[in-house]
C-alpha positions as CSV (number, residue, x, y, z in Angstrom):
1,X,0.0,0.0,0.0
2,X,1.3,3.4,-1.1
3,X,1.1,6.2,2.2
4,X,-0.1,9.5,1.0
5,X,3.1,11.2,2.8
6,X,5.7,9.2,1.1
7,X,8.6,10.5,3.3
8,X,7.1,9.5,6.3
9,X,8.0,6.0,6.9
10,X,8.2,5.1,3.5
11,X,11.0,3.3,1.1
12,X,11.7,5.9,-1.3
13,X,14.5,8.7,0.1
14,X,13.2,11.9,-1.8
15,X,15.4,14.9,-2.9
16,X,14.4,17.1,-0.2
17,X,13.8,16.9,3.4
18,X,11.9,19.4,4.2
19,X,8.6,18.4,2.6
20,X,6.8,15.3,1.7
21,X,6.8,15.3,-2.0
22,X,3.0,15.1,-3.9
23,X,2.1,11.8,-4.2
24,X,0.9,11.5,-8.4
25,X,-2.4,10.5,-9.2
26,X,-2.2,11.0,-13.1
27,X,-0.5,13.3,-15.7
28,X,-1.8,14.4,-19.3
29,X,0.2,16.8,-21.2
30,X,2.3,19.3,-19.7
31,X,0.1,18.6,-16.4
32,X,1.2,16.7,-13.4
33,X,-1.9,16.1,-10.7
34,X,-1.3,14.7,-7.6
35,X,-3.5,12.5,-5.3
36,X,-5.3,15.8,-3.7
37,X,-6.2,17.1,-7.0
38,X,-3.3,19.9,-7.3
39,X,-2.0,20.5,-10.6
40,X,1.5,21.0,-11.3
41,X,2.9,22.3,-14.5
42,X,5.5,19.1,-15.3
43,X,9.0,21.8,-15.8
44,X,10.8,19.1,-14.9
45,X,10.2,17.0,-17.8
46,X,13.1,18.0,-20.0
47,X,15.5,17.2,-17.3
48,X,13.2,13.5,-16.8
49,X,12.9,13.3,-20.3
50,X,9.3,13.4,-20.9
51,X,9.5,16.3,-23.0
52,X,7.1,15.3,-25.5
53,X,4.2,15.2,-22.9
54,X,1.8,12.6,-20.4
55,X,0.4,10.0,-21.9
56,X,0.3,10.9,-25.7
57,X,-1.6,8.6,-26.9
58,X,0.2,8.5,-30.5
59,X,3.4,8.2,-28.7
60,X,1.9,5.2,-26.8
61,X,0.4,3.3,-30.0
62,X,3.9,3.9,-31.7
63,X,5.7,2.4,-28.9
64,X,3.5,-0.3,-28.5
65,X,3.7,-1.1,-32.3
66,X,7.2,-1.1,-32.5
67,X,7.5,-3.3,-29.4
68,X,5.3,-5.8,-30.9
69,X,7.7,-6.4,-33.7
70,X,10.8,-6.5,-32.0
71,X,11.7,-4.0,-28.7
72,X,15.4,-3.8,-28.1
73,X,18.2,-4.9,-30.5
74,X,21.6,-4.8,-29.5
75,X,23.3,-2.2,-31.8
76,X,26.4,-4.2,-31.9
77,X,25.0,-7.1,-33.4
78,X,22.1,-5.9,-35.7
79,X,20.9,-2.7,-37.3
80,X,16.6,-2.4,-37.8
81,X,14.7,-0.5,-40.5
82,X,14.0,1.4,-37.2
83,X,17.5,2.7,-36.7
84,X,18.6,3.1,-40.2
85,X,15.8,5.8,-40.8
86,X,16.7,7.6,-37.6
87,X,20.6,7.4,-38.4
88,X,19.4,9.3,-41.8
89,X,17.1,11.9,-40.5
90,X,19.9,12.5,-37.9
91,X,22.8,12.6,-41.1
92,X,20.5,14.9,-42.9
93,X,21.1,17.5,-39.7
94,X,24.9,17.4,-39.1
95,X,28.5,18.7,-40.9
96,X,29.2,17.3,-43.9
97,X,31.5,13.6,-42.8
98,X,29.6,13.1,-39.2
99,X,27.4,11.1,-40.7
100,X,27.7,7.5,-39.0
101,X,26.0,7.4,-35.3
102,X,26.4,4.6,-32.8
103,X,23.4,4.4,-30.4
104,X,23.8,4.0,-26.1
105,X,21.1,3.7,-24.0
106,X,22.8,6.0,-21.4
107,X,25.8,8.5,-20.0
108,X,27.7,5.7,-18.2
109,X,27.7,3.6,-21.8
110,X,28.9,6.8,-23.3
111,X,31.5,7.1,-21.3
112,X,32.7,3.5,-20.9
113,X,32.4,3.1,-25.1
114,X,34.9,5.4,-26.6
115,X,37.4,4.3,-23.5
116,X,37.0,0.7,-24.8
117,X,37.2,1.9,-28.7
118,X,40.7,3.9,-27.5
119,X,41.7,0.5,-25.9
120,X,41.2,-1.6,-29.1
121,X,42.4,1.4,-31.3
122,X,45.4,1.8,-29.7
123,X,46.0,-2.2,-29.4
124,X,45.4,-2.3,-33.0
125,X,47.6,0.4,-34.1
126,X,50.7,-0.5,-32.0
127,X,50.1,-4.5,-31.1
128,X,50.6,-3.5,-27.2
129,X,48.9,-4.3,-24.7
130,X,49.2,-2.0,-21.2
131,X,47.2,-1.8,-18.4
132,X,46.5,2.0,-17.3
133,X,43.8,3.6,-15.4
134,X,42.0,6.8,-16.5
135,X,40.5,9.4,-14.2
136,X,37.2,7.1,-13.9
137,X,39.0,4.5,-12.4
138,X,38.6,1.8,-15.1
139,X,42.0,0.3,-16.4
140,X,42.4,0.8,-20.4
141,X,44.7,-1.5,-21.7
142,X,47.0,0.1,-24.0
């Protein structure tokens, strides 16, 4: 059972202390309402990425399509009619020879994959291989 005041003895350690944060009831649009029936304009939502909107219903039917032919491909093993027309529409947007994309699912995967291409770069180039760390903490080997 969810408690109303969801700081108050509850499992989830909010941002701030000093409040209990609104407990969400729905969201539509640009509109968060809570379980008392205050609104809140969602401002947050570009830094939460939802900043297309609650509950778009197009959104929701293309999701749902998509996952019903095949949800998540890993983009080191196979490319989808899916990818290749976002890789173009992206292309047709950017400098003349940044044209080829390669598609994470997050910051820590954008991190950790160029320090693994340097690794195999490097390996490739010179046939060494080194162990050395880099200010992450992560050894490279080189």
């Amino acid at each position: 059972m969810v408690k109303e005041d969801c700081n108050v003895g509850g499992n989830v350690f909010p941002r701030r202390l000093d409040r209990p944060m609104p407990l969400v009831g729905k969201a539509e649009g640009v509109w968060i309402e809570d379980t008392e029936g205050r609104r809140y304009l969602d401002a947050s939502g570009g830094a939460v990425v939802v900043n297309v909107g609650h509950c778009r219903e197009e959104i929701a039917r293309a999701v749902f399509e998509q996952i019903c032919t095949y949800d998540y491909i890993h983009p080191t093993m196979f490319t989808t009619p899916v990818v290749e027309t976002f890789a173009t529409a992206l292309a047709s947007h950017t400098p003349a020879g940044l044209d080829r994309f390669y598609f994470l699912s997050g910051g820590a995967e954008g991190v950790e994959r160029p320090s693994s291409w340097l690794e195999k770069s490097i390996w490739q180039l010179t046939g060494r291989k080194k162990s050395v760390w880099y200010p992450a903490g992560n050894p490279i080997t080189v």
